[in-house]
C-alpha positions in Angstrom: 218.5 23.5 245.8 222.0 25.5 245.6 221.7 28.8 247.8 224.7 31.1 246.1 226.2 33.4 249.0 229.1 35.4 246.4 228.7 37.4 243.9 224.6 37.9 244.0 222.7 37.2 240.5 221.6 40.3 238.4 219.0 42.1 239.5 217.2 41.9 236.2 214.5 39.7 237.6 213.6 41.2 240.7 213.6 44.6 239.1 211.2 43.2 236.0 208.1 43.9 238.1 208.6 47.8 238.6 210.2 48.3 235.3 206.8 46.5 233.2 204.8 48.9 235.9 206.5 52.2 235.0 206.0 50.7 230.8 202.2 49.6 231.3 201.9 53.0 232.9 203.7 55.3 230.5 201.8 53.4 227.5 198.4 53.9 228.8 199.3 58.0 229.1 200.8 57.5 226.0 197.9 56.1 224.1 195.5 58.5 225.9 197.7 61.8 224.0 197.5 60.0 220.9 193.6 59.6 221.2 193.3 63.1 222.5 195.3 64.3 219.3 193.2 62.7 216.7 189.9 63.4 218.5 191.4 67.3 218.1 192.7 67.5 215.1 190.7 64.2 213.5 187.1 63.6 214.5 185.9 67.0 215.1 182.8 66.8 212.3 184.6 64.4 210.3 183.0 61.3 209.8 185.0 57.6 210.0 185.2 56.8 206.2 188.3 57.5 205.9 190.8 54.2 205.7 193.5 55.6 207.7 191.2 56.9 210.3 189.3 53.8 210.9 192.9 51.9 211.1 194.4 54.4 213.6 191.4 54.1 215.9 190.9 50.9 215.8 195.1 50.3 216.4 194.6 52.5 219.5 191.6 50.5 220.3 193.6 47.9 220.7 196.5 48.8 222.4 194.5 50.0 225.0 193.0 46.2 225.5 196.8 44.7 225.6 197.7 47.8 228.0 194.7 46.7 230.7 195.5 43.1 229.7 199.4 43.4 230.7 198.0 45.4 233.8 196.1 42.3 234.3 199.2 40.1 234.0 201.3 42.1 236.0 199.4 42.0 238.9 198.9 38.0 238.6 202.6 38.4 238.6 202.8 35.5 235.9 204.7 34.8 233.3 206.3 38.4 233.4 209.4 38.0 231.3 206.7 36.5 228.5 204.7 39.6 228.7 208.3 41.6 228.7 208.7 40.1 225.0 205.6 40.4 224.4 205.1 43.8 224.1 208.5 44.3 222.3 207.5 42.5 219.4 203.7 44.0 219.6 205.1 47.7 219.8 207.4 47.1 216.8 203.6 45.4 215.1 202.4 48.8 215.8 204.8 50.7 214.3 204.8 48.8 211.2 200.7 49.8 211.1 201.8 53.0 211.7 204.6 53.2 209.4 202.0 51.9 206.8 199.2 54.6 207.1 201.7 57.2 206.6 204.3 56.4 203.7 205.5 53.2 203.8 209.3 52.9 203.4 209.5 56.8 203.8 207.6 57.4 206.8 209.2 59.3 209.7 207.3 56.6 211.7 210.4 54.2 211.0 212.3 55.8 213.8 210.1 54.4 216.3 211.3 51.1 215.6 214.5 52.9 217.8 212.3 53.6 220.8 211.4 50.0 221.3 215.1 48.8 221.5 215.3 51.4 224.2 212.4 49.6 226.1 213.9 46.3 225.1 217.1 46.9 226.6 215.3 48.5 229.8 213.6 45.5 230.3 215.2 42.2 229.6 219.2 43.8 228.7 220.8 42.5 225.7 218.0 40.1 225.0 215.3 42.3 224.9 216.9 45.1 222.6 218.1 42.2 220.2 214.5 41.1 220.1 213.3 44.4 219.0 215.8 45.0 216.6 215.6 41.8 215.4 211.2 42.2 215.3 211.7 45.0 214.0 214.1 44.8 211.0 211.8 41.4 210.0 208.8 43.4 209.7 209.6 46.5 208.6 211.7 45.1 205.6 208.3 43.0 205.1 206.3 45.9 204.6 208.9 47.5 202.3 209.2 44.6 200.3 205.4 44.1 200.0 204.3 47.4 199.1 207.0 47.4 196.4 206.0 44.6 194.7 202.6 45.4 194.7 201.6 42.5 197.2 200.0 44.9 199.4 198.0 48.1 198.1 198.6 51.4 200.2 195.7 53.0 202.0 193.0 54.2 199.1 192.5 57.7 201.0 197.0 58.0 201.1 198.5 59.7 197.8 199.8 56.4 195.8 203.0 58.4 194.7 204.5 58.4 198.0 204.3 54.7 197.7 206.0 54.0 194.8 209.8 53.6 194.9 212.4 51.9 192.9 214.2 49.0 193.6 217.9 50.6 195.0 215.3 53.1 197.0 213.7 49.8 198.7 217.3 48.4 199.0 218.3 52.1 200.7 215.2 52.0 203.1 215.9 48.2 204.4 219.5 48.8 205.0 219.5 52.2 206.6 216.9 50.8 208.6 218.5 47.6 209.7 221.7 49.3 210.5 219.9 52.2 212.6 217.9 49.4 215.0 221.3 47.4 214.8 223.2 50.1 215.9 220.7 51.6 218.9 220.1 47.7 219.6 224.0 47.2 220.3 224.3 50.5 222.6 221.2 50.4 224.1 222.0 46.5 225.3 225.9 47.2 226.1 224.2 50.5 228.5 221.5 48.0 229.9 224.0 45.3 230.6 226.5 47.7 232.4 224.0 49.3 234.5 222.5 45.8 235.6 226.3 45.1 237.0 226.5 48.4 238.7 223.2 47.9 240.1 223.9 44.5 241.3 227.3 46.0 243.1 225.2 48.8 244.7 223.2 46.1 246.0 225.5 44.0 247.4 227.4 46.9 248.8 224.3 48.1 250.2 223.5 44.0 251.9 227.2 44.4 252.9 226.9 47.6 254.6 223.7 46.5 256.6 224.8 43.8 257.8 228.3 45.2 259.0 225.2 47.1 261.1 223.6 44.4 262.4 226.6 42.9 263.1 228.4 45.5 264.8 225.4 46.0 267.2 225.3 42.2 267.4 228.9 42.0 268.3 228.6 44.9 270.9 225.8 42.7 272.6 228.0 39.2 272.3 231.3 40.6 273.8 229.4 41.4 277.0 227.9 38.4 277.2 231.1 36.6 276.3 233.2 38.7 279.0 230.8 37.8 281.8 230.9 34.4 280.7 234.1 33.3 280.4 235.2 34.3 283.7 233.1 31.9 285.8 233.2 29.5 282.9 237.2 28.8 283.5 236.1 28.4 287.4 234.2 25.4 286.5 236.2 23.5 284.3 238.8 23.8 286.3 237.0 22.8 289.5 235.6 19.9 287.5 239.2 18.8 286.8 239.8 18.8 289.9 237.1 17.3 290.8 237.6 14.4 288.2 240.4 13.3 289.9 239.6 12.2 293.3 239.7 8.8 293.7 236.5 8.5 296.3 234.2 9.7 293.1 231.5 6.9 292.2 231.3 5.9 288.4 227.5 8.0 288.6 229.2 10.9 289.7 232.0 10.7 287.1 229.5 10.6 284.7 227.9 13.2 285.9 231.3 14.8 285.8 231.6 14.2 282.0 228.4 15.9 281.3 229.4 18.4 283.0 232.6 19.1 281.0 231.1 18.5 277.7 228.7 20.9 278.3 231.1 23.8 279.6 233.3 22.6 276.5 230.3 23.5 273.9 229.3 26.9 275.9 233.6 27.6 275.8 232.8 27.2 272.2 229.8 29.5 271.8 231.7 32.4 274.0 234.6 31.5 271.8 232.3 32.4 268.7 230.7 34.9 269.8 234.1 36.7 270.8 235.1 35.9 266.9 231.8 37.3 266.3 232.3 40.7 268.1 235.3 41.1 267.0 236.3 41.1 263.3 239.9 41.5 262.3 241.8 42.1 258.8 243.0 38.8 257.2 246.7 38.3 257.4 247.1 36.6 254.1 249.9 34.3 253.2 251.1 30.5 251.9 249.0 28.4 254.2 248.4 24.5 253.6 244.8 24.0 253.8 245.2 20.3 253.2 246.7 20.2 256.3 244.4 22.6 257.8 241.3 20.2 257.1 242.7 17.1 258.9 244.0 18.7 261.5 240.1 19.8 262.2 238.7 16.6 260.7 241.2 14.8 263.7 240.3 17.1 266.4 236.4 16.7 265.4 237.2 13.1 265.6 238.3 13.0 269.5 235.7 15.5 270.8 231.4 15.6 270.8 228.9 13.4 269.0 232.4 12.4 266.4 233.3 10.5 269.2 230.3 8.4 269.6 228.2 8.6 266.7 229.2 10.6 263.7 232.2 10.3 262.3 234.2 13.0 260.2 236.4 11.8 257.2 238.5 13.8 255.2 239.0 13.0 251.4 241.5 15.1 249.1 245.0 15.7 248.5 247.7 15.6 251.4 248.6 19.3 250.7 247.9 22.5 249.0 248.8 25.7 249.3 246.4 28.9 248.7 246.5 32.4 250.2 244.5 32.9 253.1 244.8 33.8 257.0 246.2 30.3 258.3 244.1 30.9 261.6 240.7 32.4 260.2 240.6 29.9 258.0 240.8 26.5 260.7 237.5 28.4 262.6 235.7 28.7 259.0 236.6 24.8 258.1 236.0 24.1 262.4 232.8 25.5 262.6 231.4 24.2 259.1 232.2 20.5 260.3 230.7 21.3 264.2 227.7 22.2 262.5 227.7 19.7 259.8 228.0 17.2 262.7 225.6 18.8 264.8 223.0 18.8 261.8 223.9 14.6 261.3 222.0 11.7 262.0 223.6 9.4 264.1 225.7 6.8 261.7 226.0 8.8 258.9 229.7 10.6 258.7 230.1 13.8 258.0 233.0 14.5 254.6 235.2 17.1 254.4 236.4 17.0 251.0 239.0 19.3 249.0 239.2 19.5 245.7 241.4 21.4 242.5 240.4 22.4 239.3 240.8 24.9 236.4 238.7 27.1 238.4 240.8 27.1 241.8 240.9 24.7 244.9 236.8 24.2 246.6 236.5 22.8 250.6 233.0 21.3 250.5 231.4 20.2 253.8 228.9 17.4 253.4 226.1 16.0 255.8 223.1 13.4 255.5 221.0 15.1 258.3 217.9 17.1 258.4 218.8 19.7 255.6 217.4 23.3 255.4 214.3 24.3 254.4 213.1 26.7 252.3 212.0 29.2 254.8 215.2 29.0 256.7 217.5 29.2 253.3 218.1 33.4 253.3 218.6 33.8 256.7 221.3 30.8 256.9 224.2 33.2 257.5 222.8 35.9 259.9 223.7 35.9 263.4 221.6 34.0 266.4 219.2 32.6 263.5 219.3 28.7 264.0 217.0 25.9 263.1 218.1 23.4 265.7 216.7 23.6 269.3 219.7 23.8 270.6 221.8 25.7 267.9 222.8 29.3 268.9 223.0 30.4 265.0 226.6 32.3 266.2 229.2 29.7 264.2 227.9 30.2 260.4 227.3 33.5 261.0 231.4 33.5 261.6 232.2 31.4 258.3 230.2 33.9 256.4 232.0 36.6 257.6 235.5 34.6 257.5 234.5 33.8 253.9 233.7 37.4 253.2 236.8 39.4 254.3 238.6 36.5 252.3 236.7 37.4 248.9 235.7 33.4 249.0 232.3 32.9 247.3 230.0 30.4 249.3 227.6 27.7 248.1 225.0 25.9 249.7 223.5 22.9 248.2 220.7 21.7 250.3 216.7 20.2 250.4 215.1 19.5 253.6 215.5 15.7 254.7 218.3 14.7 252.4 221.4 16.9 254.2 223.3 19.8 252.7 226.2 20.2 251.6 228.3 23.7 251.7 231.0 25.0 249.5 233.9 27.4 249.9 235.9 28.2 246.9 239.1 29.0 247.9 239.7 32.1 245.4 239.4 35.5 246.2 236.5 37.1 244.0 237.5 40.7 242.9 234.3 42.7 244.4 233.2 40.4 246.5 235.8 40.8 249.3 235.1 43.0 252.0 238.2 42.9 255.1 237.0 43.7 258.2 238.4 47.2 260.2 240.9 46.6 263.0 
């Protein structure tokens, strides 16, 4: 499963919920008015033989039942984006009925056709107002050209003279009313479309603002820690030096010494991180080889942790190429992706950096064969202090997300739990998505 971290996907889908709420809702008022105005005007001591009545009551009778049954639906929450069409191509069914009980090819009803590529476009974008029109135009010219040629008799209780047009009037009707639902189709969909980019920007401005928050707090909290760390954490690695090197040290106390180090090298690490972590600085973009940039990392992975023993780290790609980034931001982004992808390893299987160039701009993928991430864990991969190892701190991709954001590079994650994961940085700056971080 491929987790995208740039530019986030429309928000058509996730808004699809509230917009068929706020529909099913308006359409049941709706519906009610229209009944209210026939009992008023209609029913009051009238009896039901007339045709047109009997159709108009029993058309409302009806739209009620699809407005409870897409209630229904809706809070099933299935097969939404079916009911979406759905009701496009009914509502343009009912104003053809409509359009029928009160003039055929002349009926003011016609301009309804309109209002459904409104709620189209408000729904599903381009799609959905290109569904109505098209719904439309098919059925209204399919009325015209049945009652024209006689194929279908107008309502008995409707004066037959309003009905009866000549062949360049039935031509008139179908195109004026092809070109109005093309026309309101095209702008309704071009506004749609538009607004579903600017609401995904305010989204992801609003995601990016949040978690400049969380992270600000975050990083208030890690460069206390890391101050009061570091201090006495230089004090023991340098007395275990030291202490290395007297000769009267048994080979169970220099092991002992070796864990020792290790284990102040990986908490020099997480203070290191969480420094990087507390406090964010503005790229300094220029020429930088990042070629070189991922073997010097995949080298000094290779003489240092679980590379040395049982993981290895291989690089594949070109021997050089050249982008714009921040020469020193970007070795902690390529860094911390292997440490974790080697952290996240099983032992024997090697962990690949690979570079690669296309049409679309150079792409640094880091690729592991461990334990993978599962679905609970996939949205909150990035934040800060979330981990899914026992021993992770959740502090280093926290980093390359933020590395990766002030750069503009969009981020990938390929991953299913069990068979490894496998993440992607593509090495071009993404108009919007950038976001450099204050001095």
């Amino acid at each position: 499963m491929r987790i995208s971290l740039g530019l986030p996907d429309m928000v058509q889908s996730s808004a699809l919920p509230r917009r068929l709420a706020l529909l099913t809702a308006a359409r049941i008022v709706f519906l009610s008015v229209c009944l209210a105005l026939v009992g008023l005007f209609y029913l009051r001591g009238a009896s039901l033989g007339s045709t047109t009545l009997r159709i108009g009551l029993l058309l409302l009778v009806v739209s009620f039942a699809l407005a409870g049954f897409y209630a229904l639906l809706l809070r099933l929450g299935r097969g939404l984006a079916f009911v979406a069409d759905a009701q496009i191509v009914l509502d343009q069914l009912a104003w053809t009925v409509v359009a029928y009980l009160t003039g055929g090819a002349s009926s003011g009803a016609a301009s309804l056709y309109g209002l459904s590529c409104l709620v189209g476009a408000a729904l599903s974008g381009s799609r959905g107002a290109a569904l109505a029109a098209g719904s439309g135009v098919v059925m209204y010219s399919s009325l015209v050209l049945l009652l024209g040629s006689g194929t279908l008799a107008p309502p008995p209780d409707q004066p037959a003279a309003i009905y009866q047009i000549s062949g360049d009037e039935i031509r008139f009707y179908l195109a004026v009313n092809a070109l109005v639902q093309l026309v309101v189709a095209l702008l309704a969909g071009t506004l749609a479309e538009r607004l579903r980019w600017t609401g995904g920007e305010l989204v992801m401005a609003t995601e990016r603002a949040d978690r400049a928050e969380r992270m600000a707090a975050l990083g208030r909290l890690a460069a206390g820690l890391a101050h009061e760390i570091r201090n006495p954490l230089g004090s023991i690695a340098g007395s275990i030096e030291l202490l290395r090197s007297a000769p009267a040290l048994s080979s169970d106390d220099q092991k002992l010494c070796d864990i020792i180090a290790r284990e102040s090298s990986r908490l020099n690490d997480l203070v290191t991180d969480m420094m990087d972590l507390s406090r964010p600085r503005r790229p300094e973009l220029g020429p930088v080889d990042v070629a070189q940039i991922a073997q010097d990392v995949v080298a000094l992975a290779g003489r240092s942790g679980r590379a040395v023993s049982d993981v290895a780290v291989l690089y594949e790609g070109p021997p050089s190429l050249t982008i714009d980034a921040d020469g020193a931001q970007l070795r902690q982004l390529v860094w911390n992706l292997v440490r974790n992808g080697v952290q996240a390893s099983s032992p024997g299987r090697p962990v690949r950096v690979v570079l690669t160039a296309d049409d679309a701009g150079p792409t640094l993928s880091v690729i592991d064969r461990g334990i993978g991430i599962d679905a609970t864990a996939r949205e909150r991969l990035f934040d800060a202090f979330f981990t899914t190892r026992s021993q992770g701190t959740g502090v280093g991709l926290a980093v390359v997300k933020r590395i990766a954001d002030d750069h503009g590079f969009p981020i990938d994650v390929d991953s299913d739990a069990g068979r490894g994961a496998t993440f992607r940085v593509r090495l071009v700056r993404t108009p919007g998505l950038g976001t450099p971080a204050s001095e």
